[in-house]
C-alpha positions as CSV (number, residue, x, y, z in Angstrom):
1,X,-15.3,-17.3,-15.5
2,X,-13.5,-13.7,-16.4
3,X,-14.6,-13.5,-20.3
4,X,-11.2,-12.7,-22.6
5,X,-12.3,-10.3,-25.7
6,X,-9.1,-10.3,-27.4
7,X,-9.5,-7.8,-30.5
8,X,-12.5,-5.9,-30.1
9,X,-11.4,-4.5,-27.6
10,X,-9.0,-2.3,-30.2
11,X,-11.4,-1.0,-31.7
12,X,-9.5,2.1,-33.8
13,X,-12.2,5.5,-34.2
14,X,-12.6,7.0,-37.1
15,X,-12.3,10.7,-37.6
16,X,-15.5,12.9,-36.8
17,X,-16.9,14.4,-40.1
18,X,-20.0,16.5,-40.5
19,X,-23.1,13.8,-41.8
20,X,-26.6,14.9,-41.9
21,X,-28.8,13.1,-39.1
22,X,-30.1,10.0,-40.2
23,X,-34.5,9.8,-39.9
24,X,-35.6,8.3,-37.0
25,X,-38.0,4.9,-37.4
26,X,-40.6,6.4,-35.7
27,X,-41.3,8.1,-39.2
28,X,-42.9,4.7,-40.0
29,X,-45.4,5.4,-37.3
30,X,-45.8,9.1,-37.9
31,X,-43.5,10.7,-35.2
32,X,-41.3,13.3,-35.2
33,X,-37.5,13.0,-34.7
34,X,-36.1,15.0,-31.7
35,X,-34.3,17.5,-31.6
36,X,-30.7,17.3,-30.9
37,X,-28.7,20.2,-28.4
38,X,-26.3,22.4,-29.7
39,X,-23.7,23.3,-27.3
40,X,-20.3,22.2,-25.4
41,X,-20.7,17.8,-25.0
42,X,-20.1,16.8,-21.6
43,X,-17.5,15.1,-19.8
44,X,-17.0,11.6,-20.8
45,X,-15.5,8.8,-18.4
46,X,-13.7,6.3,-20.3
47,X,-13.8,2.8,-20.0
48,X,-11.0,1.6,-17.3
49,X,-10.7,4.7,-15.2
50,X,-10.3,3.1,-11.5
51,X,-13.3,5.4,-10.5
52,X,-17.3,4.5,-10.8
53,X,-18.7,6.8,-13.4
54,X,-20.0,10.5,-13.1
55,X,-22.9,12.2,-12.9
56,X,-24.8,9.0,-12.0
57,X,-28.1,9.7,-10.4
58,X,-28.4,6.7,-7.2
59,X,-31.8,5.2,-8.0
60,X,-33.5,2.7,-5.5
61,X,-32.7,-1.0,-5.4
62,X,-33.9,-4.1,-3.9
63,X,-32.2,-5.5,-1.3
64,X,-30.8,-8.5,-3.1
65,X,-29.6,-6.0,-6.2
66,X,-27.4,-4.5,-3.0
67,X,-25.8,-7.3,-1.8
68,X,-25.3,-9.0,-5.7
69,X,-23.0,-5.7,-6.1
70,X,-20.6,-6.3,-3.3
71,X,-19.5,-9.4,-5.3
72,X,-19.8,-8.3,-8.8
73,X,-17.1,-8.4,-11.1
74,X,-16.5,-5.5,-12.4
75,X,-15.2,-4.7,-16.2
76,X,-15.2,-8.7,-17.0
77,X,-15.7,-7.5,-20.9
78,X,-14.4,-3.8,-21.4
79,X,-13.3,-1.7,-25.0
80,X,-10.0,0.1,-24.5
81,X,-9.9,3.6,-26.1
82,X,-13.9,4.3,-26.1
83,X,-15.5,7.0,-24.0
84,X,-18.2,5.6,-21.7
85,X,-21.6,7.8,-22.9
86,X,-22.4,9.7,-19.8
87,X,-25.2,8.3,-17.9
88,X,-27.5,11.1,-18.2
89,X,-27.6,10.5,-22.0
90,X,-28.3,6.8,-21.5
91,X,-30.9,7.4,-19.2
92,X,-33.1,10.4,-21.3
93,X,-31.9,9.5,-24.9
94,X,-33.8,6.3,-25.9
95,X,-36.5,4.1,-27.2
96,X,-39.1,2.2,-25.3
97,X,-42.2,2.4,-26.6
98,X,-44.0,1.4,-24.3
99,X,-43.9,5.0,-22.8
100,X,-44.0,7.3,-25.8
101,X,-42.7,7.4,-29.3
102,X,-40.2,10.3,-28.5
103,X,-36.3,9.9,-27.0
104,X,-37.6,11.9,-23.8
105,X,-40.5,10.0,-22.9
106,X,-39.7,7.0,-21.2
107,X,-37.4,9.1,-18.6
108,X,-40.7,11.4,-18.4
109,X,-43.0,8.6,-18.0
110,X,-41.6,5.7,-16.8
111,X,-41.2,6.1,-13.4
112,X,-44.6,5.1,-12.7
113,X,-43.5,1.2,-13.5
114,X,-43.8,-1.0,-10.5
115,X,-40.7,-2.8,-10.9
116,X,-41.0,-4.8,-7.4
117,X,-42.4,-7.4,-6.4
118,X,-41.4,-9.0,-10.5
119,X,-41.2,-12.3,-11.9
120,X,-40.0,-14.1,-14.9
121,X,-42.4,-17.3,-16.3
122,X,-39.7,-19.7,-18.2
123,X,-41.7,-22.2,-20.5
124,X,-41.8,-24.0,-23.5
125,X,-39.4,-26.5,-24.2
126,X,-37.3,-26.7,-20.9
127,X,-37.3,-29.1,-18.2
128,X,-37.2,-27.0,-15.7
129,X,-40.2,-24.1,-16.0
130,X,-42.3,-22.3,-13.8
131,X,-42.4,-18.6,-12.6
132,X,-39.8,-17.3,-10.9
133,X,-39.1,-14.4,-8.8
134,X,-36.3,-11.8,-9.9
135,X,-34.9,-12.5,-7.0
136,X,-34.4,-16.2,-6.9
137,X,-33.9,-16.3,-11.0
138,X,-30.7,-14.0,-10.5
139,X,-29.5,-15.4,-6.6
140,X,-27.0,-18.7,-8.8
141,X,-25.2,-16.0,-10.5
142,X,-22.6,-13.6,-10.2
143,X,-23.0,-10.3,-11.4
144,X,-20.7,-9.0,-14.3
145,X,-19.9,-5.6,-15.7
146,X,-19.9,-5.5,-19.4
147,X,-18.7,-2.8,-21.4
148,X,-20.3,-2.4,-24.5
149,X,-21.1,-0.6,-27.6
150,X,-25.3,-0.2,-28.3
151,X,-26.1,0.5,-32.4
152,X,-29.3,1.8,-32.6
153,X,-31.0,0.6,-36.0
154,X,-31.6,5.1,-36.5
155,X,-27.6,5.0,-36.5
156,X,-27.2,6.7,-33.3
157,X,-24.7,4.7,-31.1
158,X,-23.8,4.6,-27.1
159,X,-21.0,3.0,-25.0
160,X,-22.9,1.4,-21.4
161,X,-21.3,-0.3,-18.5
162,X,-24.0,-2.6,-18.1
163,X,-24.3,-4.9,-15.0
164,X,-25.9,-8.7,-15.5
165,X,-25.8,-12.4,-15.9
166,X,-25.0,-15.0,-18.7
167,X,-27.7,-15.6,-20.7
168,X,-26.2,-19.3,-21.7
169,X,-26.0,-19.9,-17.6
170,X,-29.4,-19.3,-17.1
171,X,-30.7,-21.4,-20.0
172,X,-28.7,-23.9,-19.0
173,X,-30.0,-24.3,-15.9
174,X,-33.7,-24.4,-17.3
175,X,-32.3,-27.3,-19.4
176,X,-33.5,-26.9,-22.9
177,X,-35.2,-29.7,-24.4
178,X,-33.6,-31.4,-27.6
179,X,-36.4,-29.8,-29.5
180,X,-35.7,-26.1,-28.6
181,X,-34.3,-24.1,-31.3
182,X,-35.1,-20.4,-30.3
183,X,-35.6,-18.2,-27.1
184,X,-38.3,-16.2,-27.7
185,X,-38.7,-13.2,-25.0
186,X,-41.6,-10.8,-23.6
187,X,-42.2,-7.6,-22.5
188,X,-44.6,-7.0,-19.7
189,X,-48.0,-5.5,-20.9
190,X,-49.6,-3.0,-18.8
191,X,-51.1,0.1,-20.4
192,X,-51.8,1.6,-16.7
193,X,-48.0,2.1,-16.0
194,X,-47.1,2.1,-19.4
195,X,-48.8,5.1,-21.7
196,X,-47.7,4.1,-24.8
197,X,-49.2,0.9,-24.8
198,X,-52.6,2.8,-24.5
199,X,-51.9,5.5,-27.2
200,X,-52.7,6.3,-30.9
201,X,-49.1,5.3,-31.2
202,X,-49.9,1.9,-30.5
203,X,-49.8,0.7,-34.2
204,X,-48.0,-2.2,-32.2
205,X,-50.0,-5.4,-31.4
206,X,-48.2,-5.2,-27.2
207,X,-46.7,-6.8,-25.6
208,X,-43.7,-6.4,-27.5
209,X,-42.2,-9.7,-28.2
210,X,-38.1,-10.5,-29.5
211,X,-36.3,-13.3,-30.5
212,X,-32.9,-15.1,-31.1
213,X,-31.6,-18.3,-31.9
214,X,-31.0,-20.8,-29.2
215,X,-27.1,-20.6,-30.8
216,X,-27.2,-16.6,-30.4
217,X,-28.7,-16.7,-26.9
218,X,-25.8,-19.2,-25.8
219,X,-23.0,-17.1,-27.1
220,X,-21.3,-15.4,-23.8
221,X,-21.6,-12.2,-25.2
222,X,-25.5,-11.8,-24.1
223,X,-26.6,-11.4,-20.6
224,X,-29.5,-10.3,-18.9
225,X,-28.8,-7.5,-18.0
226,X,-30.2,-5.9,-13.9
227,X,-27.8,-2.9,-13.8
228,X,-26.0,0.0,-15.7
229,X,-23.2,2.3,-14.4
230,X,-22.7,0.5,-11.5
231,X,-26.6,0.9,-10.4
232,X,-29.7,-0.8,-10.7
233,X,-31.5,-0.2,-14.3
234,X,-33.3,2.7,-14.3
235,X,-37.2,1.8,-15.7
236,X,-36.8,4.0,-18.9
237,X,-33.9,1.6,-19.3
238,X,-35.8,-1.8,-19.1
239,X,-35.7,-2.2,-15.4
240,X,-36.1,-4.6,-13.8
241,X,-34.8,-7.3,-16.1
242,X,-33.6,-6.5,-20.0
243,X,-31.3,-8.0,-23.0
244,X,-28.3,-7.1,-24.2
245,X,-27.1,-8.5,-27.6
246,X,-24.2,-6.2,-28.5
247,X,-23.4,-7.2,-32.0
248,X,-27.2,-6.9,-32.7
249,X,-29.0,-3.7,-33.2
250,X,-30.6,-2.2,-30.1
251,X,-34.1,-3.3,-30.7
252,X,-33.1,-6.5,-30.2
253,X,-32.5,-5.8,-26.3
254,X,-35.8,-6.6,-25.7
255,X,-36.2,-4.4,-22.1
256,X,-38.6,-5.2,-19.1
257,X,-39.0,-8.9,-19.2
258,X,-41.7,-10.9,-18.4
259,X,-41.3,-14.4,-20.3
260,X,-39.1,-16.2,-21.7
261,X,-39.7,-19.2,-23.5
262,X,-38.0,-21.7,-25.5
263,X,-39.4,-22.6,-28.6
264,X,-39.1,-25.0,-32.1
265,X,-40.0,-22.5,-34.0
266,X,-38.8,-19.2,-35.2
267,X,-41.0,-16.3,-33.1
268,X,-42.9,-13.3,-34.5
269,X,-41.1,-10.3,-33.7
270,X,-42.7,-7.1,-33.1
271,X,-40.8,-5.0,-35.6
272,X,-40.9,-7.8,-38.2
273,X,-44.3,-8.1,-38.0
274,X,-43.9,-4.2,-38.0
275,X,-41.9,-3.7,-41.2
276,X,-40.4,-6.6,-42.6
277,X,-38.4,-5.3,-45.3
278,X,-37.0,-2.9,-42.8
279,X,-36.6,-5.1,-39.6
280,X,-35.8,-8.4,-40.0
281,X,-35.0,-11.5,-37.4
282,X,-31.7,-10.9,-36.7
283,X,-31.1,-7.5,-36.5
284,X,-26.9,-8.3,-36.8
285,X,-25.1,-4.6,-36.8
286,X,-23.8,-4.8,-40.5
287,X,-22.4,-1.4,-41.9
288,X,-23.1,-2.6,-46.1
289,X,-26.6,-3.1,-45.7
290,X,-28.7,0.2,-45.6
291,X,-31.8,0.2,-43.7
292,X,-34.6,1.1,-46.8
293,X,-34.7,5.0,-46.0
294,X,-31.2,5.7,-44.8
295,X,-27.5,4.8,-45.2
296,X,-26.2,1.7,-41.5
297,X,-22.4,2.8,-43.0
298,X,-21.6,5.3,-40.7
299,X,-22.9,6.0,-37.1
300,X,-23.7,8.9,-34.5
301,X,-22.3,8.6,-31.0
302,X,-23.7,10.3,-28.3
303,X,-23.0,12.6,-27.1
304,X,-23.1,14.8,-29.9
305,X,-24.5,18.2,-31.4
306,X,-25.6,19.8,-35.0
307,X,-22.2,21.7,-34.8
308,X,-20.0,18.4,-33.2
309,X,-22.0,15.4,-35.1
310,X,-19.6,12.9,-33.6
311,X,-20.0,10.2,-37.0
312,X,-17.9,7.7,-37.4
313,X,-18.1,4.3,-39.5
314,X,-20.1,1.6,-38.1
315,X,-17.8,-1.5,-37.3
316,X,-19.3,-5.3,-38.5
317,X,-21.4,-6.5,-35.8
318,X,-21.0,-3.6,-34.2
319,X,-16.9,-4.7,-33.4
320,X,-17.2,-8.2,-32.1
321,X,-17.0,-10.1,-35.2
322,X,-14.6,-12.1,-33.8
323,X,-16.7,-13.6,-31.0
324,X,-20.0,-14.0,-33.5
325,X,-19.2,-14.0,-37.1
326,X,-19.0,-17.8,-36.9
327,X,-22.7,-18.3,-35.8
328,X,-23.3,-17.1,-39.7
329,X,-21.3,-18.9,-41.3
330,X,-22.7,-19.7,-44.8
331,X,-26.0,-17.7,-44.0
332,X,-26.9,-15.1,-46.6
333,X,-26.6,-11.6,-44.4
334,X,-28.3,-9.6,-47.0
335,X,-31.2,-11.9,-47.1
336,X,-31.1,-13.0,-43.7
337,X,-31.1,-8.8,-42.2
């Protein structure tokens, strides 16, 4: 079914003003922020030109990722008047630990991931679990494009043409139990492929482990997401198999996943086991509560440069209150961060 977004999809942008680069998180575990370029920003495509997107590099795919793309449906959620970040800084600017603590090293080191053959275990409190192979967990379901913004919790943000399925579909058709109250999902753990994981950076307990609500996961805004810019995901960007939660902040979109399991109880998260009075369960994009060592009000978009810092303010939920504020409704969202 095509997915309406009636208002967030207005988004207005705020003028760019000068704003000192916010610290990065991986000050909590002793890294050093990247530098940013100085210099002319590229050429953006914007979201609902007829064309594909630029300056996308072709990557490999599995045969069934082919043949899922000849049916997908393209822009079923879009944002009118946002530039698309160009795929080059999607695919070298980001976090995933797993390979290295700094933005360039899971595009450095990540290509050594073995993405086929992969499966996905589904357990806990469905009727239906077992281990399945990426292939057979996807075949039911049509691929979608979905436009969205990603907040990083540092307050640098990206627009991504994302390709996937509905994360309510697929839970639905592992029929939770009447006692499942949270979807609680893995990362795969495999310090050969993945450096970080066997690093002095490894202050985290791997495999890296998110969570959501069962509510949450069955909103139609998240997917699991196979595909970005009209490709298959790149590893540094969670390939095979990642989330994407886009009124959360981007840690949430647990990437390269292994397990997903329906529980009664709220899961440990890795950053809340972390830093719990800095990362908390839900993670929701909210522009009046400050992060503990800098300011969530205003945002970075990439691309951007010392001398064209790109800032603007950071919408509520990252702009799609409408489709999610009513999930927290009476909930305390200072408390509950």
């Amino acid at each position: 079914m095509l997915i309406k977004i009636p208002r967030t999809s207005d988004c207005k942008l705020s003028d760019v003003t000068p704003e000192a680069l916010y610290l990065s998180r991986r000050h909590l575990l002793g890294g050093t922020l990247a530098g940013l370029a100085v210099g002319a920003l590229p050429r953006l495509g914007v979201a609902g030109e007829a064309s594909r997107y630029a300056d996308v590099e072709p990557g490999t795919a599995p045969g069934w990722f082919a043949s899922k793309l000849d049916a997908a449906r393209w822009q079923a959620v879009t944002v009118q008047g946002e530039a698309i970040t160009p795929f080059k800084d999607a695919t070298h600017y980001n976090n995933f630990y797993e390979f290295g603590p700094d933005k360039g090293d899971p595009a450095a080191n990540a290509g050594s991931l073995k993405t086929e053959p992969w499966s996905v275990v589904v357990d806990g409190e469905v009727g239906k679990p077992g281990r399945y192979a990426l292939e057979d967990f996807v075949k039911p379901y049509q691929l979608e494009e979905r436009i969205y913004r990603l907040r990083c919790v540092e307050a640098w943000s990206m627009v991504i043409p994302w390709l996937g399925i509905s994360l309510a579909q697929v839970l639905k058709q592992v029929e939770p139990t009447s006692k499942a109250r949270y979807v609680r999902f893995e990362t795969l753990q495999d310090p050969k492929s993945m450096p970080g994981q066997r690093s002095g950076f490894a202050l985290i307990n791997w495999p890296y482990v998110e969570g959501l609500r069962l509510d949450e996961a069955m909103n139609p805004l998240a997917i699991l997401a196979v595909g970005m810019y009209g490709r298959a995901l790149p590893n540094q960007n969670g390939a095979p198999l990642r989330l994407v939660v886009p009124w959360k902040y981007g840690f949430k979109s647990i990437k390269s996943i292994v397990r997903i399991s329906l529980v009664a109880e709220q899961p440990g998260t890795t950053w809340q086991g972390l830093a719990p009075d800095e990362y908390g369960f839900y993670a929701n994009v909210n522009p009046t509560v400050d992060h503990p060592r800098w300011s969530q009000a205003r945002e970075r978009r990439l691309p951007s440069g010392l001398l064209s810092p790109n800032v603007r303010d950071t919408l509520m939920f990252n702009g799609y209150a409408d489709e999610v504020a009513s999930l927290y409704s009476g909930l305390d969202l200072r408390k509950n961060y």
